[in-house]
C-alpha positions as CSV (number, residue, x, y, z in Angstrom):
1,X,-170.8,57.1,-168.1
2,X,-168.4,58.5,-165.4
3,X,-165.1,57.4,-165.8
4,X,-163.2,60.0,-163.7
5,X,-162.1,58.6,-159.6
6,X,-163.9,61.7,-158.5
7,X,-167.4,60.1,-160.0
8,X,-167.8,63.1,-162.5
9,X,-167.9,62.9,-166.5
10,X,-164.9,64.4,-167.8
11,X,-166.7,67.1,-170.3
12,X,-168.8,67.9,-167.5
13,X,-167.1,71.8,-166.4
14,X,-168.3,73.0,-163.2
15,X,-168.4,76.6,-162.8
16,X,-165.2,78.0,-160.4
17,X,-166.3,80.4,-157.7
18,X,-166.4,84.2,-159.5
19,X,-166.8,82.8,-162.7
20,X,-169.6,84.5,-164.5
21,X,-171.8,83.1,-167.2
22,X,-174.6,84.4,-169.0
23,X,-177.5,82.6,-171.0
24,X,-177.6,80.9,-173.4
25,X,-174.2,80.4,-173.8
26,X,-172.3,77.7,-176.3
27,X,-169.6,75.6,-174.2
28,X,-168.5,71.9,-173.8
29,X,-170.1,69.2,-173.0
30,X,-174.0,68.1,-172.9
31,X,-176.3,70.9,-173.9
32,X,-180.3,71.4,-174.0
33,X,-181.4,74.1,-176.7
34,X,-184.1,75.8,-177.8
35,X,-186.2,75.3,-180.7
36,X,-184.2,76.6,-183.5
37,X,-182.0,78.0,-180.5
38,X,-178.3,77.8,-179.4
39,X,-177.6,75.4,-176.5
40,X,-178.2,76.5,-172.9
41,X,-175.3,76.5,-170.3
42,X,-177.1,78.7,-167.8
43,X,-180.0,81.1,-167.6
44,X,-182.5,82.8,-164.9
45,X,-185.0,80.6,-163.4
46,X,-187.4,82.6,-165.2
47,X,-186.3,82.5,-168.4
48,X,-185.8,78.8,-168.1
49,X,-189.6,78.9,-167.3
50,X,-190.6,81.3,-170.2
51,X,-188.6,78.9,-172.2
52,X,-191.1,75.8,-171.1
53,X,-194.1,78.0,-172.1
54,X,-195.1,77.1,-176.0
55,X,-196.6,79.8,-178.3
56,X,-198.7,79.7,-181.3
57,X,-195.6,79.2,-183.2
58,X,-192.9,77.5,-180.6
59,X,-192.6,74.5,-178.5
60,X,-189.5,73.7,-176.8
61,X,-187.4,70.7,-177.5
62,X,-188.4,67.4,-175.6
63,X,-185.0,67.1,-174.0
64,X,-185.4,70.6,-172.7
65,X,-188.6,70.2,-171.1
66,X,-187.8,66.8,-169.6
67,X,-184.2,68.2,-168.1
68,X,-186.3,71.5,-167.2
69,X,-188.6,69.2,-165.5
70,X,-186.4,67.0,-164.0
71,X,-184.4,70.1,-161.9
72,X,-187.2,72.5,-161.3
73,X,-188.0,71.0,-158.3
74,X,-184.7,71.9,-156.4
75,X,-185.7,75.4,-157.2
76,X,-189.6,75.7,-157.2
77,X,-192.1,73.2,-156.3
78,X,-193.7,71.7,-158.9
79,X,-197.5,72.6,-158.1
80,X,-196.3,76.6,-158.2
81,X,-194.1,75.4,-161.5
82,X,-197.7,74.4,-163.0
83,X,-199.1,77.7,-161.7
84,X,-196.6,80.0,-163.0
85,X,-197.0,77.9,-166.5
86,X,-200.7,78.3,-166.1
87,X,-200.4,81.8,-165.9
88,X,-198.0,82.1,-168.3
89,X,-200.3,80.7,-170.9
90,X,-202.8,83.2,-169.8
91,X,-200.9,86.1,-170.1
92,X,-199.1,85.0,-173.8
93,X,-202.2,83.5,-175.4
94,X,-205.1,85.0,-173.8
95,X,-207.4,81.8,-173.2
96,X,-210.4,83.5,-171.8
97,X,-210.8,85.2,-175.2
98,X,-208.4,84.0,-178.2
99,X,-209.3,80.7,-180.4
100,X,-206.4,77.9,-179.2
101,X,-206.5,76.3,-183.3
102,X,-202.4,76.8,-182.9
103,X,-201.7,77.2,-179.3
104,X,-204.1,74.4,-177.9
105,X,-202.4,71.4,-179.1
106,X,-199.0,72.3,-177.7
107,X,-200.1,73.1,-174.3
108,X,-201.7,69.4,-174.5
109,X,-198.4,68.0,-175.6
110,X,-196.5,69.5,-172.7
111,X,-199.2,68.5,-170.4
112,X,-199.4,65.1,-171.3
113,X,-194.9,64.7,-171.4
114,X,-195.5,66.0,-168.0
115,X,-197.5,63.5,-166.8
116,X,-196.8,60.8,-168.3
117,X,-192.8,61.4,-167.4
118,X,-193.4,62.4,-163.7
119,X,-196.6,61.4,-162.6
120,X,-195.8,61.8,-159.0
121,X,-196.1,65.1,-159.3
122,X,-199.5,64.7,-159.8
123,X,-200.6,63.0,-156.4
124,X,-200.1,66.8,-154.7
125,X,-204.1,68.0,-155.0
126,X,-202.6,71.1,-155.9
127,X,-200.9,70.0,-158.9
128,X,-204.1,68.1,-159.7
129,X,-206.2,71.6,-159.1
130,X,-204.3,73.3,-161.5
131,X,-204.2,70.8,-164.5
132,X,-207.8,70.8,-164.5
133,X,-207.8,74.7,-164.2
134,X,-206.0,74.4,-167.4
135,X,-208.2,72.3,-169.0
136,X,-211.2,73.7,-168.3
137,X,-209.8,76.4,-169.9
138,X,-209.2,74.6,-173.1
139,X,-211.8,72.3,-173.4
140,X,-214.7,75.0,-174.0
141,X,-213.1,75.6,-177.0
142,X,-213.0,72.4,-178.7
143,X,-214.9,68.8,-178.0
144,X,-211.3,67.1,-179.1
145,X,-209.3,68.6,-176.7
146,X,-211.7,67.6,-174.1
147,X,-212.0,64.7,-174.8
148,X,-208.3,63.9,-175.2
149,X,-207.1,65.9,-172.0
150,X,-209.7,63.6,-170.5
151,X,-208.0,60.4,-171.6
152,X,-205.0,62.0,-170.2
153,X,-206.2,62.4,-166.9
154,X,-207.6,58.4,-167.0
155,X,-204.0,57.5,-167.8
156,X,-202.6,59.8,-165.0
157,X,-204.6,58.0,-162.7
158,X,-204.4,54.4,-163.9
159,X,-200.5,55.0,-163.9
160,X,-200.5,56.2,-160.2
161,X,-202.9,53.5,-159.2
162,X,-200.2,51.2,-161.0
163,X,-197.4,52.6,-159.4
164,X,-199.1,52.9,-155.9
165,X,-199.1,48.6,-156.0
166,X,-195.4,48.8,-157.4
167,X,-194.4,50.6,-153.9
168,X,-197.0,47.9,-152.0
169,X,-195.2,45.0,-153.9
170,X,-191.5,46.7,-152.7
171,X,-192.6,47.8,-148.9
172,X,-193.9,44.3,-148.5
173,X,-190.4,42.4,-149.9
174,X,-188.5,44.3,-147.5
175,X,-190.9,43.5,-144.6
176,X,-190.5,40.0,-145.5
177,X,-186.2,40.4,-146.0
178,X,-186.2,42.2,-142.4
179,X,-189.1,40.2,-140.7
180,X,-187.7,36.8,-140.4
181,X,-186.1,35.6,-137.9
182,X,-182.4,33.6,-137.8
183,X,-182.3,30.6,-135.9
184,X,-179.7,28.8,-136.6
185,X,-179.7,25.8,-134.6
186,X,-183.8,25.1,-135.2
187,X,-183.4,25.6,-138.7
188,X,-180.3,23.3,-139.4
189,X,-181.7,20.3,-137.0
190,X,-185.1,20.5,-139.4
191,X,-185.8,17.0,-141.0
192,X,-184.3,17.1,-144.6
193,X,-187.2,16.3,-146.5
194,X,-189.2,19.5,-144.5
195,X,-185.9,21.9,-145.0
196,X,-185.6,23.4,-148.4
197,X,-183.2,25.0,-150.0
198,X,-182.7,27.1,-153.6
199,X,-181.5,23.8,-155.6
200,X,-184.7,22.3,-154.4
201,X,-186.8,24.9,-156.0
202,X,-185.0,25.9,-159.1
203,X,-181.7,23.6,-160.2
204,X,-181.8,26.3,-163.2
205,X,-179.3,29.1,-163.3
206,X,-181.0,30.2,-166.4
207,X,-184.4,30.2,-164.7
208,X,-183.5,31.6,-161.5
209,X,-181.6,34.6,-163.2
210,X,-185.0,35.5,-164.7
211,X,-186.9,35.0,-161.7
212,X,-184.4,37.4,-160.1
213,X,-184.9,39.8,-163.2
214,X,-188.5,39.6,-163.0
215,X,-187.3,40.9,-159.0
216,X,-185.6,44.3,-160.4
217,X,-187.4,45.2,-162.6
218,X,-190.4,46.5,-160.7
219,X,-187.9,48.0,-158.0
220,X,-187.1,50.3,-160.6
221,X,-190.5,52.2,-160.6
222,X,-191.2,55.4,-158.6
223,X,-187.5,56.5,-157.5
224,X,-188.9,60.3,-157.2
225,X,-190.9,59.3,-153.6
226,X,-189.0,60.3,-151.0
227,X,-186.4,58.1,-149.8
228,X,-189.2,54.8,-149.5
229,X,-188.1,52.3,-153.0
230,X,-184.5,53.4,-152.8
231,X,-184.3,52.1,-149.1
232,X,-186.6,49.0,-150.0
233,X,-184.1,48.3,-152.7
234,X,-180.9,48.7,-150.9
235,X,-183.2,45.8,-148.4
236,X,-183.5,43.7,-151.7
237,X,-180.3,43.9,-152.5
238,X,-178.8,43.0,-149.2
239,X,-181.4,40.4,-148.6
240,X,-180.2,38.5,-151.8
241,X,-176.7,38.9,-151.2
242,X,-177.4,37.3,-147.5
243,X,-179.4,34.8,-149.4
244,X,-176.7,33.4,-150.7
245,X,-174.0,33.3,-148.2
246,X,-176.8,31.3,-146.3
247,X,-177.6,28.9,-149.4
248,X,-173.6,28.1,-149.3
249,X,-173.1,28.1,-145.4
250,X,-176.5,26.2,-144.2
251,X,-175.4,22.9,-146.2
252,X,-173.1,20.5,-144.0
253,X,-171.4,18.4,-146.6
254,X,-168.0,19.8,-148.6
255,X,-169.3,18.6,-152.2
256,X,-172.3,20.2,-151.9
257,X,-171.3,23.1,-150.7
258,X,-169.1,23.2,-153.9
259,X,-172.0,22.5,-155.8
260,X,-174.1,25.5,-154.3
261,X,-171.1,28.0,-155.0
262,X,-170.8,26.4,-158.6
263,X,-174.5,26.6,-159.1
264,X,-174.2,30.6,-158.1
265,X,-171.5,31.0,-160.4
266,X,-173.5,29.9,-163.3
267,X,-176.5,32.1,-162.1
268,X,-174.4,35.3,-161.6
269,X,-173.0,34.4,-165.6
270,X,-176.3,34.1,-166.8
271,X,-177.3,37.4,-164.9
272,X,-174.4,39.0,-166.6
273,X,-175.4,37.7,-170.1
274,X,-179.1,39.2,-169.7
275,X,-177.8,42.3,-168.3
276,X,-178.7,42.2,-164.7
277,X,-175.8,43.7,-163.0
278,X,-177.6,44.0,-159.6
279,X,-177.9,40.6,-159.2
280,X,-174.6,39.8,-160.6
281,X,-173.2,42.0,-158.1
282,X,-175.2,40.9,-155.2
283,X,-174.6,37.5,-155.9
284,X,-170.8,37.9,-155.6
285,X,-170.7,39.9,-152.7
286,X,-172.8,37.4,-151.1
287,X,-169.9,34.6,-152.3
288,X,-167.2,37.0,-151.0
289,X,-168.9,37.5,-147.8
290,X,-165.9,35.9,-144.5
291,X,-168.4,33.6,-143.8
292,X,-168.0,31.9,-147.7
293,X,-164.5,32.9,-148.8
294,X,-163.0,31.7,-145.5
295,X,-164.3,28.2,-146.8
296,X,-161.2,27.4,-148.3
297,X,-161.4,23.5,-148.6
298,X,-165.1,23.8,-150.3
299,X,-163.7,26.6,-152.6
300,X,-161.1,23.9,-153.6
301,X,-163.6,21.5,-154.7
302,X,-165.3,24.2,-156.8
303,X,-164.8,25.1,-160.5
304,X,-164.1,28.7,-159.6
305,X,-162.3,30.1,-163.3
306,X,-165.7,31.6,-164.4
307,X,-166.7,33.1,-161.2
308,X,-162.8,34.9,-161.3
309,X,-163.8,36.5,-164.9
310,X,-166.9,37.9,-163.5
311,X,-165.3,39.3,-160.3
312,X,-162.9,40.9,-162.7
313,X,-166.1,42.7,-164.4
314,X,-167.4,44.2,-161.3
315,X,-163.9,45.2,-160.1
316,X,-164.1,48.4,-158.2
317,X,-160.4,49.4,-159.5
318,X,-160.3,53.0,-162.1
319,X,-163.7,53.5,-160.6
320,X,-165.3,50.2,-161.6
321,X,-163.8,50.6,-165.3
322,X,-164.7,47.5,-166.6
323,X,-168.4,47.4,-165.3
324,X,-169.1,50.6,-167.2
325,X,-167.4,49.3,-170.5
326,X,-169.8,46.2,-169.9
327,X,-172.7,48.4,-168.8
328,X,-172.3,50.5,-172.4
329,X,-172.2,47.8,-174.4
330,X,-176.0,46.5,-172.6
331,X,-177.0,49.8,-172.7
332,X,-176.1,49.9,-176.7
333,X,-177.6,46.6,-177.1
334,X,-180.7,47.9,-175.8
335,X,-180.7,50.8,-177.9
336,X,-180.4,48.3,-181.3
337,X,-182.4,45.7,-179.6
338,X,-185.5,44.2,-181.4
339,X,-186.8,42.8,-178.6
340,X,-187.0,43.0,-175.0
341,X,-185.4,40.3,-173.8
342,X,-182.0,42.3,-174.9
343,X,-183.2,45.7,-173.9
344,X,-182.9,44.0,-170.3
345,X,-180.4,47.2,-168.5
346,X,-180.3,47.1,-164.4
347,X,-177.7,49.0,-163.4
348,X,-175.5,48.2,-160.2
349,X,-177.8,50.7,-158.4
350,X,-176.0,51.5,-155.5
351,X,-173.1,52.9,-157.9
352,X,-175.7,54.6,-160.0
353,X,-176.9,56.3,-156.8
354,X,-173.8,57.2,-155.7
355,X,-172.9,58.3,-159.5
356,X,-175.9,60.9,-159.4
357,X,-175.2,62.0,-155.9
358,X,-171.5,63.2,-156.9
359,X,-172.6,64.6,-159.6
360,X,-175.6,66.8,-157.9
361,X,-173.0,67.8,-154.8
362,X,-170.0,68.1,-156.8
363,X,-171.3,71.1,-158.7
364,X,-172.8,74.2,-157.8
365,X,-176.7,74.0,-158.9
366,X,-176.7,78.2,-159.1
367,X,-173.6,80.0,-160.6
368,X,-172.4,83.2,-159.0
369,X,-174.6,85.2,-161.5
370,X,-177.6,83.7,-159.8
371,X,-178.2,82.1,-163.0
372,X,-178.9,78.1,-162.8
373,X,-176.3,75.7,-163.8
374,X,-178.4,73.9,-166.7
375,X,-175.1,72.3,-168.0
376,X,-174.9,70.0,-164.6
377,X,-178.4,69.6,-164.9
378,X,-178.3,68.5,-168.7
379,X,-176.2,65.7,-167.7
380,X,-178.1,65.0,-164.8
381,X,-181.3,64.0,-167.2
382,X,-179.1,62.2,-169.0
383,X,-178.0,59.9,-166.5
384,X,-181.7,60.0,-165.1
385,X,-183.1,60.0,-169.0
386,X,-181.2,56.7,-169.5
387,X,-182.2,54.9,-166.1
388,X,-186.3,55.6,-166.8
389,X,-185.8,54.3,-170.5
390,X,-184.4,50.9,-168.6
391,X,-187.1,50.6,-166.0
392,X,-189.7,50.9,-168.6
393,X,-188.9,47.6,-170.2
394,X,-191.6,45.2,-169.6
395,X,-189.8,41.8,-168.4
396,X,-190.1,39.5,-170.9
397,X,-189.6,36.0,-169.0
398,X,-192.6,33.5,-167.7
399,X,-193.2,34.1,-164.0
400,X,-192.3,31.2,-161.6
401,X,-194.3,31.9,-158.7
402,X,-192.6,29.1,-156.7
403,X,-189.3,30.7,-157.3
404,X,-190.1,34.2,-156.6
405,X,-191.9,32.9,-153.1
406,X,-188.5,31.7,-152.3
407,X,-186.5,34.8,-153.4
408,X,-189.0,36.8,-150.9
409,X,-189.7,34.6,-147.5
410,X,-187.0,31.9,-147.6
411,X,-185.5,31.9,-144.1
412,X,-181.5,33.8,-144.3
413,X,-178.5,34.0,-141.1
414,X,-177.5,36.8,-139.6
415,X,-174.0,37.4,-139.7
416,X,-173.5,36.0,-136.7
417,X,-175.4,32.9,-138.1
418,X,-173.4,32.5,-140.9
419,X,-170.4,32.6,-139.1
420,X,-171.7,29.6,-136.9
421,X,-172.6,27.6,-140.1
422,X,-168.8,28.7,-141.4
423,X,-166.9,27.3,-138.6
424,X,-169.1,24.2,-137.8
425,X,-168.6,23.3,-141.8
426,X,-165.0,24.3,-141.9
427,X,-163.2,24.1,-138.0
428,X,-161.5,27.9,-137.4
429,X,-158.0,28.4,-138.1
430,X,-156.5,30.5,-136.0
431,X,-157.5,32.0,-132.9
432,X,-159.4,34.8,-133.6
433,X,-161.7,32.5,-135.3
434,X,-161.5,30.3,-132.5
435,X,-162.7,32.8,-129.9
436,X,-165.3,34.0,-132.2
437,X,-166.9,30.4,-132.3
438,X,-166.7,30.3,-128.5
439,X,-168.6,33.5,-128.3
440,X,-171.0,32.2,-130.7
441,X,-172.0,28.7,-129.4
């Protein structure tokens, strides 16, 4: 993972300007390679496309197609990608004419890695068009490879069918997170038995970290459309710390207020213990939110030693060292895991974001050759790599509709309305707080 202030991995050499580098080349650092082949630093775009064609006798290595795959796109679109493989295929192997006993099985296997690894590719008709130009050109040749690129195509589309209710399930969380309105005073004058609150649903921390779980997961799906689940998440993510900060500030009585930030505590533990770092760490920015932390006399009454250890774990300090040491140690009990309850990995994904962002700006994705960096984007799939084998982990906990109902529509302040709460639970203390309440009320 990075380690480095700048965001990059240190092995990770970025090509100065005049330097010149030819393909394949050995050299530090992670490396994609041929079948058989020394690793691949930099090469043409068209031999990097050659190099995805099999033969009768060579396929390419699956990390090499899947990084191949993964940074085409910023140089070709994938529909003229297919095309130029298409033809590629014609040229080397002659499908009008030759027998495919050799060569007809590995174009199957790329096709089917390439859509089962980036199906969206697939919903462009033109990407469709030419997978079935491809087929059709395989099929006449034998009833199995019809009948099995057929079964790939019913998977294509049950997958994108899936995923297309994924994006439905996210869009609509968001809606609800931006949707509702704060009223403060018509909220907090509600009846008690008609006002709810999280504790009223779920007195768990256990449960309610699964709950919230069974929430990231399926945020993880389609990251590669547009800009739509990464917004929806950053929604989720601010809409749960703002959940929070409102669970803490709407209740009116000191104890209980230490109760709520005690209870949160124990949920953003538990979090941590199943590896959800994006709730752990919207949980305690929601508890470090003015609002909360200026509620010094309620913070007395709470137990507060375990919620210090896990702000120390999310510490941004030597570029949030000790989240990444933590985040390994998921990650490798993941990889060991024998069930999926510990292959549970969700990344702090604004800092993953960010991560990938440095890393795709900070170095150059063409060398001064003209040749294509494939070094930056071998460790690009691998940070991508690792994130898709996470999302792909089917959430192993019971659902609690109740809970997750709450998670999605319960009421939550504004700033401004937390504020309020704030200072009519704990009186300002000095005068900028005091003019802020005046302005306020």
């Amino acid at each position: 993972m990075f380690t480095t202030p700048s965001g990059f991995s240190p092995h990770l050499a970025c090509a100065e300007p005049g330097e010149e580098e030819e393909a394949p080349q050995e050299g530090p650092g992670p490396v994609a390679c041929l079948a058989d082949g020394p690793p691949i630093t930099s090469a043409s775009l068209d031999t990097l496309i050659q190099n995805l064609v099999p033969t009768a006798d060579y396929y390419p290595e699956k990390a090499y197609v899947f990084t191949f795959l993964l940074s085409a796109r910023l140089f070709i679109p994938p529909p003229e990608l297919l095309a130029r493989v298409c033809e590629l295929c014609i040229k080397q192997q002659q499908l009008d004419q030759s027998p495919l006993d050799t060569f007809g099985p590995k174009i199957l296997q790329l096709l089917t890695e390439w859509t089962e690894t980036f199906p969206t590719d697939f919903r462009d008709e033109k990407m469709v068009g030419h997978l079935k130009d491809i087929i059709h050109r395989i099929a006449p040749c034998d009833e199995a490879y019809w009948k099995t690129l057929n079964q790939v195509l019913q998977k294509l589309s049950q997958r994108l069918a899936l995923m297309s209710q994924g994006e439905e399930s996210i869009v609509k969380v968001s809606l609800n997170a931006s949707s509702i309105s704060d009223k403060l005073v018509a909220f907090k004058t509600k009846p008690p038995p008609i006002q709810k609150d999280m504790l009223s649903i779920c007195n768990d921390p256990y449960t309610l970290a699964q709950q919230l779980t069974h929430v990231e997961l399926p945020c993880f799906g389609d990251q590669k459309k547009k800009t739509t689940n990464l917004e929806a998440y950053v929604r989720w993510f601010n809409r749960l710390c703002y959940l929070v900060a409102t669970e803490i500030c709407m209740v009116t009585k000191k104890k209980q207020r230490a109760t709520v930030i005690e209870f949160f505590i124990d949920v953003a533990r538990e979090c941590f213990n199943i590896g959800n770092f994006n709730s752990l760490m919207a949980i305690i920015s929601g508890m470090n939110m003015s609002p909360v932390s200026r509620l010094k006399k309620t913070w007395g009454k709470a137990k507060t030693a375990k919620f210090f250890i896990l702000e120390h774990q999310m510490d941004p300090t030597g570029n949030f060292y000790n989240y990444r040491t933590a985040l390994r140690g998921a990650a490798h009990r993941s990889q060991t895991a024998n069930s999926n309850r510990e292959r549970i990995v969700i990344p702090f994904f604004s800092l993953l974001i960010k991560d990938i962002y440095f890393l795709n700006e900070g170095c150059a994705n063409r060398l001064p050759n003209g040749h294509v960096n494939f070094e930056k984007f071998v460790e690009l799939a691998r940070q991508v790599g690792e994130f898709m084998t996470w999302k792909q982990v089917e959430c192993p906990f019971e659902v609690d509709r109740a809970i997750l109902h709450y998670l999605h529509t319960a009421p939550i302040f504004s700033e401004d309305g937390l504020y309020l709460a704030s200072y009519e639970s704990e009186s300002p203390e000095n005068q900028v707080e005091k003019d802020r309440w005046k302005a306020l009320r």
